[in-house]
C-alpha positions as CSV (number, residue, x, y, z in Angstrom):
1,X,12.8,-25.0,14.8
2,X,14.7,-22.1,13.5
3,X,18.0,-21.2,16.0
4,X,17.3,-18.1,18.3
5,X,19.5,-14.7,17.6
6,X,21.6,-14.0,19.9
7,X,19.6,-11.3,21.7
8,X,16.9,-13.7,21.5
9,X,19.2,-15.6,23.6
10,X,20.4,-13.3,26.2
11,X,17.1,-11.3,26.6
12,X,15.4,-15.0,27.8
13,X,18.1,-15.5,30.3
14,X,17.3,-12.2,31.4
15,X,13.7,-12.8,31.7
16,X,14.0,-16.0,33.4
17,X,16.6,-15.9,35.8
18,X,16.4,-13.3,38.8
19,X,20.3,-13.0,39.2
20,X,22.4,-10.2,37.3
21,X,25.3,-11.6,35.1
22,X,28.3,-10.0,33.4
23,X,28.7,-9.8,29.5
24,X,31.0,-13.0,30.2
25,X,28.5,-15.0,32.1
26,X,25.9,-14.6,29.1
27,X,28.2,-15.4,26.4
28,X,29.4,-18.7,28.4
29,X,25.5,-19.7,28.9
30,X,24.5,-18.7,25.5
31,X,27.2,-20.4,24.1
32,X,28.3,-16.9,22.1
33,X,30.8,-14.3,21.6
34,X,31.4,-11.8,24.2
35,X,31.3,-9.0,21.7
36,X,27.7,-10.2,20.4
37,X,26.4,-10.5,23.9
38,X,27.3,-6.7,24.2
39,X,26.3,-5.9,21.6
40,X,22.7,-7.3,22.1
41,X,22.7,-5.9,26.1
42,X,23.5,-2.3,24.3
43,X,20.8,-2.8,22.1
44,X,17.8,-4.5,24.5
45,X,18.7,-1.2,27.0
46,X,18.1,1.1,23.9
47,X,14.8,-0.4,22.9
48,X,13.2,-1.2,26.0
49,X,14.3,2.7,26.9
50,X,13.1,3.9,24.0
51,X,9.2,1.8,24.5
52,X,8.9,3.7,27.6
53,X,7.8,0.8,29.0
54,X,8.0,-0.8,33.0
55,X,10.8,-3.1,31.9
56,X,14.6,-1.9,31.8
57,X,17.9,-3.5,31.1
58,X,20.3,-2.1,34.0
59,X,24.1,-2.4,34.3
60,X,25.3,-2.4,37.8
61,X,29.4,-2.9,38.4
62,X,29.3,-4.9,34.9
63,X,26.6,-6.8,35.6
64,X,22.6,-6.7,33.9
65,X,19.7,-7.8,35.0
66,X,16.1,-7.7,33.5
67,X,14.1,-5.3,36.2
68,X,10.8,-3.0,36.8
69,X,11.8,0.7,35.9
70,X,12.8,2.4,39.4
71,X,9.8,5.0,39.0
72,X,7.4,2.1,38.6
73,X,8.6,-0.3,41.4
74,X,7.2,2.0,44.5
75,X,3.7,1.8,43.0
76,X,3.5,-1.8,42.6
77,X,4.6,-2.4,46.3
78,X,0.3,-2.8,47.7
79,X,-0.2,-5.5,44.4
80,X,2.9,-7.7,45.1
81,X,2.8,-10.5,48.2
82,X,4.6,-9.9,51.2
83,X,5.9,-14.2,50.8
84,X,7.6,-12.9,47.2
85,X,11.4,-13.2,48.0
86,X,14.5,-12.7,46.0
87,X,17.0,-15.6,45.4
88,X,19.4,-12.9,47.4
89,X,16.6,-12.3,50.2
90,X,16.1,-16.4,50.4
91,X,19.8,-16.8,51.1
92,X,19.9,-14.3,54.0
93,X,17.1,-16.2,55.7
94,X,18.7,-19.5,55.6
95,X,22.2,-18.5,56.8
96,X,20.1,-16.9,59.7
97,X,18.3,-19.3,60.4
98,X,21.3,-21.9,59.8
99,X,23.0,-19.4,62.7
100,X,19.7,-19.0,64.6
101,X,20.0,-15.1,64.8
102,X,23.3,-13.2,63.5
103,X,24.6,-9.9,63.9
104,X,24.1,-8.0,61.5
105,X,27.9,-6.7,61.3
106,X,28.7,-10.0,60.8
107,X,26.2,-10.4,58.0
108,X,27.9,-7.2,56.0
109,X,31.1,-8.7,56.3
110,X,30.1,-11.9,54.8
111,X,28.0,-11.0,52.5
112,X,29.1,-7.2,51.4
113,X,27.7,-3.8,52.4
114,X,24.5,-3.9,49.8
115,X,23.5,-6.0,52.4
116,X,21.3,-3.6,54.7
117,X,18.7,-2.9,52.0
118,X,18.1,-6.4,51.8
119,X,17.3,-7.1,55.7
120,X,15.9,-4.1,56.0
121,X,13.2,-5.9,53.0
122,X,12.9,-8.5,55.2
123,X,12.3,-6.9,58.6
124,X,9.7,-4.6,56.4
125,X,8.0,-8.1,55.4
126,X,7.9,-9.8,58.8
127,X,10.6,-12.3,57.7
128,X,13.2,-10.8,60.3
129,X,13.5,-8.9,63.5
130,X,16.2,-6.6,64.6
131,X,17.3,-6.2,68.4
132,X,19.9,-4.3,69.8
133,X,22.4,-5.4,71.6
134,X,24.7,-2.7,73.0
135,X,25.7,-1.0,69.6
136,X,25.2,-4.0,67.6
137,X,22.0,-5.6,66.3
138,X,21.2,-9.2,66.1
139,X,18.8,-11.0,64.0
140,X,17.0,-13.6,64.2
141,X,14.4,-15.1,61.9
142,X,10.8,-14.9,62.5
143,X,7.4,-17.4,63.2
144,X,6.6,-16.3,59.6
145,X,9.9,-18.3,58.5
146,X,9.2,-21.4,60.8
147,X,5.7,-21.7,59.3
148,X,7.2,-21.3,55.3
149,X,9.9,-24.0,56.4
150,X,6.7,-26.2,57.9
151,X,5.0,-25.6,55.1
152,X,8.1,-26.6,52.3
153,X,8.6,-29.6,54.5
154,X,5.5,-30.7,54.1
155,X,5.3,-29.8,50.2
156,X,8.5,-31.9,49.6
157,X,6.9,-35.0,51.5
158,X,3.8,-34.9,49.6
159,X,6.3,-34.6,46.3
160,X,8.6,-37.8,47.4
161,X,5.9,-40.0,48.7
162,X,4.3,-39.1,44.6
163,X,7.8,-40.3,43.0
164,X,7.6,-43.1,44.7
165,X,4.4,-44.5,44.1
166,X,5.1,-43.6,40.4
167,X,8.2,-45.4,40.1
168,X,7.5,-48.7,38.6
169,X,7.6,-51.8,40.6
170,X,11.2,-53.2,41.4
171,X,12.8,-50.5,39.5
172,X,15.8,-49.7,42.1
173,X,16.4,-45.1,42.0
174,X,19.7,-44.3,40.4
175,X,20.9,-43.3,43.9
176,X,20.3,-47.1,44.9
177,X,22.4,-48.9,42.5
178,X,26.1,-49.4,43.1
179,X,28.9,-47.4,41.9
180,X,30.1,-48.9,38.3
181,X,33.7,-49.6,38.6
182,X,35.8,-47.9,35.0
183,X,38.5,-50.0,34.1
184,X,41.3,-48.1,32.7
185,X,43.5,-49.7,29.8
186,X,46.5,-50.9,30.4
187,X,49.3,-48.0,28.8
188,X,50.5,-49.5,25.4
189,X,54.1,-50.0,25.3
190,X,56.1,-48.4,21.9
């Protein structure tokens, strides 16, 4: 198999993975120069400009993602499921459901002011409601959460009961066998 270029490289990262890295990030995961990742983020975010296409490369603080063309993203919102979350909109739910209900100033601190678009997503979804509470607002996750979580629950049951009755009989899991001890060497005397 012939080894991939370096855009090659950095452009499947971007594809797969949802999260935004920096030029540093990409070079550490596709084992590469810095100055050849940049190079190949400067040249994806010409050509995928220049197609005209409903794919960009964006920059944001120094960081790039693989996205839908702002214009294009408003006119796919009827065609995409209300249950599609982002990594990002996944880890707001759990710490508020870890905290059942938060406020929301609380949230911004933790988490940074970009914040607000994200629960306001959610809230828009049905994945989080708002209340007031003097000037503050709490929230607190909704039945649609409890039913995904019942439903994941129930997913990773079916999925452990299937490893285990395709593990071969009186093979012990890797998590069930004893610690091996390392003996060190002795230091050798000059």
């Amino acid at each position: 198999m012939p080894s991939l270029s370096t855009r090659e490289i950095v452009e499947a990262i971007l594809f797969a993975v949802p999260d935004a890295y920096t030029a540093d990030e990409l070079a550490l995961k596709a084992f590469r120069k810095r100055e050849e990742v940049e190079k190949a983020l400067q040249e994806m975010a010409v050509d995928y400009s220049a197609r005209n296409g409903v794919i960009a490369i964006e920059e944001v603080n120094g960081r790039y993602a693989m996205v839908l063309r702002r214009e294009i993203a408003p006119h796919l919102k009827r065609f995409v499921r209300e249950s599609e979350l982002t990594a990002y909109e996944l880890k707001i739910l759990a710490i508020i459901s870890k905290h059942r209900g938060i406020m929301k100033s609380q949230m911004a601190k933790a988490m940074g002011s970009g914040i607000y678009d994200h629960i306001r997503s959610l809230v828009d979804k049905g994945f989080v409601e708002e209340s007031r509470i003097g000037r503050s607002t709490s929230l607190r996750t909704t039945s649609k959460v409890r039913e995904i979580e019942k439903q994941m629950a129930v997913q990773q049951a079916k999925a452990q009961t299937l490893a285990d009755f395709s593990k071969p009989e009186g093979q012990v899991p890797p998590s069930a066998e004893p610690a091996r001890q390392t003996q060190e060497e002795p230091p050798q005397q000059g």
